[in-house]
C-alpha positions in Angstrom: 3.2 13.1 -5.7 0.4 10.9 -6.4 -1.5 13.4 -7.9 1.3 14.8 -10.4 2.0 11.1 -11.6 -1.9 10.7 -12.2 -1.9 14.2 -13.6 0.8 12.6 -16.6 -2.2 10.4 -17.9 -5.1 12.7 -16.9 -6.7 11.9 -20.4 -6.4 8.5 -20.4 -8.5 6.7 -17.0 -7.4 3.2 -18.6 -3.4 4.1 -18.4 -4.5 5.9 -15.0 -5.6 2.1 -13.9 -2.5 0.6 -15.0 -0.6 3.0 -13.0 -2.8 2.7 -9.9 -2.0 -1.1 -10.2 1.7 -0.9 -10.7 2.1 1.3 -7.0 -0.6 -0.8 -5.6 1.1 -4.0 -6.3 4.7 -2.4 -6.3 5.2 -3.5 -9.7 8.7 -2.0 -11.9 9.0 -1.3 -15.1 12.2 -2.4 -16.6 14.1 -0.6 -19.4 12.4 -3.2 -21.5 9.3 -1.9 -20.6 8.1 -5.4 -19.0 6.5 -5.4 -15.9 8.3 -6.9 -13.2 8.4 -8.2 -9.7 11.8 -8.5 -9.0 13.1 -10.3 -11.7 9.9 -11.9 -12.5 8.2 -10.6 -15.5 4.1 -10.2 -15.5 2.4 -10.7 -18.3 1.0 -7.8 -19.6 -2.2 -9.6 -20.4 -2.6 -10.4 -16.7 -2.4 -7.1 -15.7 -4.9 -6.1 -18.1 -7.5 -8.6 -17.9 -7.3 -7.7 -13.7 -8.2 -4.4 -14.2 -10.6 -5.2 -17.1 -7.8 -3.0 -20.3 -6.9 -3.9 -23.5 -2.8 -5.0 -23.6 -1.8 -2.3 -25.1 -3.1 0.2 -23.2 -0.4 -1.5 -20.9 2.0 -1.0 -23.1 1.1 2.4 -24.1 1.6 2.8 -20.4 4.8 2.0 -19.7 6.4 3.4 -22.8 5.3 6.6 -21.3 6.4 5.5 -18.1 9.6 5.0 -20.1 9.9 7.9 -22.4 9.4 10.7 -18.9 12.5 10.5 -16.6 10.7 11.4 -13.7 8.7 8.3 -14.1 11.1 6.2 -15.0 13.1 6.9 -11.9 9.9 6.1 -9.8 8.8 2.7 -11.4 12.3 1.7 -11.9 12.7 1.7 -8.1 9.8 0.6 -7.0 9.3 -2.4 -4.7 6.9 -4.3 -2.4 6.8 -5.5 0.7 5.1 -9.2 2.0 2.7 -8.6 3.9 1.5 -10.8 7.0 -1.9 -9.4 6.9 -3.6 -12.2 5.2 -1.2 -14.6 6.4 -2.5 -14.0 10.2 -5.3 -16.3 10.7 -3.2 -19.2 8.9 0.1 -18.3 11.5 -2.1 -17.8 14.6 -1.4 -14.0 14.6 -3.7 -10.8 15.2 -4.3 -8.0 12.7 -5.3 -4.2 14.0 -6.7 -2.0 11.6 -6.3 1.9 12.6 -8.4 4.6 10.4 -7.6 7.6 11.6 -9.3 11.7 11.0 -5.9 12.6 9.9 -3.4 10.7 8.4 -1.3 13.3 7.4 -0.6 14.1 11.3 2.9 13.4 12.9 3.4 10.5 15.3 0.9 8.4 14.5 2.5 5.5 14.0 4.9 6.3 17.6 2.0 6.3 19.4 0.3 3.2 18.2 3.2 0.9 18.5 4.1 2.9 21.6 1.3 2.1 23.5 1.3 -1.2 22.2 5.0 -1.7 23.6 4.5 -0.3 26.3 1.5 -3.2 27.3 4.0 -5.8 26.4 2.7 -6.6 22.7 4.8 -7.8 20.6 4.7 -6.5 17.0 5.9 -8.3 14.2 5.0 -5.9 11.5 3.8 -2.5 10.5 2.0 -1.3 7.4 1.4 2.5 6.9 -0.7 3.0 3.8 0.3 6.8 2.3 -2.2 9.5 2.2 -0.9 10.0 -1.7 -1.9 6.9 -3.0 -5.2 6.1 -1.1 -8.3 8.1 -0.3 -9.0 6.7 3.0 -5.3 5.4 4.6 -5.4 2.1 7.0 -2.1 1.6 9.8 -2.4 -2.1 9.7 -0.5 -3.5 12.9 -0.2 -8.1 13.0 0.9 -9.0 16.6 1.8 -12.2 17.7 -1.2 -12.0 20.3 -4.9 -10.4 20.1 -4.6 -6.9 21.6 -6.8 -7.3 25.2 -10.0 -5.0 25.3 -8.5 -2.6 28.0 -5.5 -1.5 25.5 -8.3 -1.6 22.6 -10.0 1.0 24.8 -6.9 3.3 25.3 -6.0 3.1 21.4 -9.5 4.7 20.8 -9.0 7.3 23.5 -6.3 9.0 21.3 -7.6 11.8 19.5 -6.8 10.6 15.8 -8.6 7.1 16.0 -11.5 7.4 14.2 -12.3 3.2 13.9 -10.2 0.0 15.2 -11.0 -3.1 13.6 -9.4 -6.4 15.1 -8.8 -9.7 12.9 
């Protein structure tokens, strides 16, 4: 899917910035063509000076976002998530990072928080990032404690961990 939406500005690497930003971030398009957040509106000149556009190519962008219905129905419903990640240290909580050979493979996630459960951890949340919209897609896991060594050892035993990292 990633690649068909990219594939709608394929002459056009600026607009195929803004639209990396606005599924990165989550970021709507209203029928106004604003983006949002919610209900909050973002500037279009923020948007562009943070990935280094002119405005309009912002608005160029989501006028086409506008004008295509399968786009529209995509950044219409669109929506983040908070994340805890870089709220861990501040909140005394623990952040695993999973890269994995595959990320396209079943039961990854199932097996992760399984073992995890099954050593008592407690998690308090899960972030998958999709093999559509990144090159090299992270399982980001904050606990409420720091994983112990012997259940970082048994998380690399399975067969799809390529790297742990622990914050």
């Amino acid at each position: 899917m990633f690649d068909e939406i990219m594939g709608k500005f394929e002459g056009s690497p600026s607009q195929q910035a803004v639209i990396r930003l606005l599924l990165e971030r989550g970021f709507s398009v209203n029928d106004e063509g604003r983006v949002v957040s919610g209900g909050i509106e973002i500037p279009n000149t923020g948007i562009a000076r943070e990935i280094g556009v002119d405005r309009r190519v912002v608005d160029s962008t989501t006028d086409a976002i506008l004008e295509d219905e399968e786009l529209r129905r995509i950044f219409q419903n669109i929506s983040q998530i908070p994340s805890l990640m870089d709220l861990a240290p501040v909140l005394d909580l623990s952040t695993l990072t999973v890269a994995v050979t595959d990320a396209g493979r079943e039961g990854i996630v199932a097996a992760v928080t399984g073992l995890l459960a099954e050593n008592g951890i407690s998690i308090r949340q899960t972030v998958s990032e999709d093999p559509e919209f990144t090159d090299e897609p992270r399982l980001y896991i904050v606990t409420d404690e720091p994983i112990p060594g012997d259940v970082l050892n048994e998380l690399r035993e399975l067969e799809f961990v390529r790297t742990l990292e622990l914050r």
